[in-house]
C-alpha positions as CSV (number, residue, x, y, z in Angstrom):
1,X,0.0,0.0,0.0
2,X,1.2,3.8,-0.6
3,X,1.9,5.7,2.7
4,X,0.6,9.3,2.5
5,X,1.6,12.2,4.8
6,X,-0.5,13.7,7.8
7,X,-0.4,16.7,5.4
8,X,-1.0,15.0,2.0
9,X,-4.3,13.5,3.5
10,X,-5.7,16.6,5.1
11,X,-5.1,18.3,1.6
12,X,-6.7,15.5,-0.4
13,X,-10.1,16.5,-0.6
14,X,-8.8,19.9,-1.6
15,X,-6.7,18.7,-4.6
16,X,-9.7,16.3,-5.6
17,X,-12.2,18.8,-5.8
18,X,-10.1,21.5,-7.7
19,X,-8.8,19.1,-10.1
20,X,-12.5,17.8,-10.5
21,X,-13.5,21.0,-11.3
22,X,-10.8,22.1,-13.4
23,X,-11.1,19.0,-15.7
24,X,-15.1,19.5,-16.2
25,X,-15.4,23.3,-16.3
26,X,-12.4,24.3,-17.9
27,X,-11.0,21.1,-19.7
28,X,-14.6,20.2,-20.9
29,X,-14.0,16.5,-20.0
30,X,-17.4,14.1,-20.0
31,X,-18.2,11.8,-17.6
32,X,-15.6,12.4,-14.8
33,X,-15.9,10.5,-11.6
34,X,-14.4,10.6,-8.3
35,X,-13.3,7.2,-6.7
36,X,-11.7,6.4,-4.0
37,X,-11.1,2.4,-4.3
38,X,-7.4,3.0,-2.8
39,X,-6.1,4.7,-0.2
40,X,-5.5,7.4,-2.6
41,X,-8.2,9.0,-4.5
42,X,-8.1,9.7,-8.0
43,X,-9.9,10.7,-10.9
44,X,-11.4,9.0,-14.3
45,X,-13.3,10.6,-17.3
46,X,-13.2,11.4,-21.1
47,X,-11.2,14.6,-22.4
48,X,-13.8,14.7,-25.2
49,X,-17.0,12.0,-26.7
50,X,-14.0,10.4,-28.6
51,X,-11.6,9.4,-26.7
52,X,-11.3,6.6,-24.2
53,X,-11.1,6.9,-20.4
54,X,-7.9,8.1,-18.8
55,X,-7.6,8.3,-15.0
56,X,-5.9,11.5,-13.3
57,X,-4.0,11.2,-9.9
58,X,-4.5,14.8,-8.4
59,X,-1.1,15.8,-5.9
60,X,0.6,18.6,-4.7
61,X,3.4,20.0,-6.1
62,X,5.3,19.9,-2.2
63,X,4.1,15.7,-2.3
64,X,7.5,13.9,-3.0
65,X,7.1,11.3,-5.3
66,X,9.8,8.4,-6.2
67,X,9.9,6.5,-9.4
68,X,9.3,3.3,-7.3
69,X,5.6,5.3,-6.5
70,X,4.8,6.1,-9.6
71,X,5.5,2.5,-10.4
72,X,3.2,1.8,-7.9
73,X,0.5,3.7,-8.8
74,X,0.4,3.3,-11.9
75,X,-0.6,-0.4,-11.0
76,X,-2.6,0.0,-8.0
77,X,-4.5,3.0,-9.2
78,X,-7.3,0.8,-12.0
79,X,-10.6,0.3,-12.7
80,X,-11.9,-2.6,-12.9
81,X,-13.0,-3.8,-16.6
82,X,-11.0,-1.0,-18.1
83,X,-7.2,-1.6,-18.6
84,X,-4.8,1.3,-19.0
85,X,-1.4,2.3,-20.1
86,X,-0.6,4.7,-17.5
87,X,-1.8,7.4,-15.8
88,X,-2.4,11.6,-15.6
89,X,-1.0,13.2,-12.5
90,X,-2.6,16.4,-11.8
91,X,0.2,18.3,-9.8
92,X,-1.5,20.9,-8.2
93,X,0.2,24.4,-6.7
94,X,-1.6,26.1,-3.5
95,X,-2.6,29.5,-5.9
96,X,-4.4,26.8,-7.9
97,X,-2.5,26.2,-11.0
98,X,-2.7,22.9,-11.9
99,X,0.1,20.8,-14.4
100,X,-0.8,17.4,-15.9
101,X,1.7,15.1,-16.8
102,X,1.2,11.3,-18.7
103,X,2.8,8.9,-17.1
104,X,3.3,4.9,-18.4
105,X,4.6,1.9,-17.4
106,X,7.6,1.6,-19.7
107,X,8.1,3.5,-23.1
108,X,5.0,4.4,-25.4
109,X,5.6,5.2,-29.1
110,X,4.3,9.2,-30.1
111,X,1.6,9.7,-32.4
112,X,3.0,10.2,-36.3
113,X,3.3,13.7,-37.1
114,X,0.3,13.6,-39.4
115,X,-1.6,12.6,-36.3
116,X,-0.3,15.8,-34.9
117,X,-1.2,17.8,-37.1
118,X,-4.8,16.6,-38.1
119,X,-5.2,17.4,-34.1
120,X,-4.1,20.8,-34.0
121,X,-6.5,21.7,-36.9
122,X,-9.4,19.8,-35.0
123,X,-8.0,22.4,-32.0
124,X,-7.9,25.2,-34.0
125,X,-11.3,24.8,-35.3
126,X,-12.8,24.1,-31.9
127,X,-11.2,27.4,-30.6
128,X,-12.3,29.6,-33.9
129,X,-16.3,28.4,-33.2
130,X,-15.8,29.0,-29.8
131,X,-14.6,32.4,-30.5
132,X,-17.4,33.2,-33.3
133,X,-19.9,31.6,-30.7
134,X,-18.4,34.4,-27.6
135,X,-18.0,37.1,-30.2
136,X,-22.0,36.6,-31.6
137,X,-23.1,36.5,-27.6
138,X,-21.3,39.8,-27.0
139,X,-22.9,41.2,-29.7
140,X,-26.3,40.3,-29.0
141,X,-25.7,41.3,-25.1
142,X,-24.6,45.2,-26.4
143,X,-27.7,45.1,-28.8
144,X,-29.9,44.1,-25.8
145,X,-28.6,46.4,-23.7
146,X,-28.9,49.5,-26.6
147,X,-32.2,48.9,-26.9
148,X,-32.7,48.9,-23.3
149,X,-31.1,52.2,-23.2
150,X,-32.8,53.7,-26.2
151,X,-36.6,52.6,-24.4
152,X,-35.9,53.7,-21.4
């Protein structure tokens, strides 16, 4: 089993919760869950509709973590009926920022460059609609509030 701190455990529920919220309300993940089927509790969920589950370790950045216990958790930390290749850590700072690294057990090959890049159009296109979509709602917001203005 993985010993934790006196310190690590009080800030636990912390770390959860803010990486909980960070991956649904500002990563946009689906389905995220909360488990706690270890003595450390962790995260699972989707970063979009198409891609598979992925479970996130939250930490703090003052936790010291050996190879050996990433090798742990990285087999101690599962689901059951879902098999993995490794794991997110979500190192979290106390003002809040929060830094997620992949971790695996071994080496995994990257993606081919044309991967790459058919991802970073799929990004860029996600981010231009988004923008259109904010720059529409601002627009309609300063009409409503002209014609506010001009009846009252």
């Amino acid at each position: 089993m993985m010993k934790q701190t006196k310190k690590a455990m009080e800030e636990e529920p912390s770390l959860v919760s803010r990486v909980y919220l960070d991956l649904c309300e500002a990563r946009g993940w689906w389905n995220v869950t909360i488990h706690n089927k270890t003595d450390q509790a962790f995260i699972s969920g989707h970063p979009n509709r198409h891609e598979p589950r992925q479970l996130v370790l939250p930490i703090s950045s003052h936790q010291m973590v050996s190879p050996m216990q990433l090798q742990q958790y990285i087999h101690t930390i599962k689901l059951e009926d879902y098999k993995t290749d490794g794991l997110t850590l979500a190192i979290c700072e106390p003002d809040t920022t929060t830094v997620y690294y992949k971790i695996s057990d071994g080496l995994v090959q990257p993606e081919s460059p044309e991967i790459t890049d058919v991802k970073k159009c799929e990004r860029y296109q996600i981010f231009q609609k988004r923008k259109a979509d904010l720059d529409r709602s601002v627009q309609l917001y300063t009409n409503r509030l002209k014609r506010k203005q001009e009846e009252g």
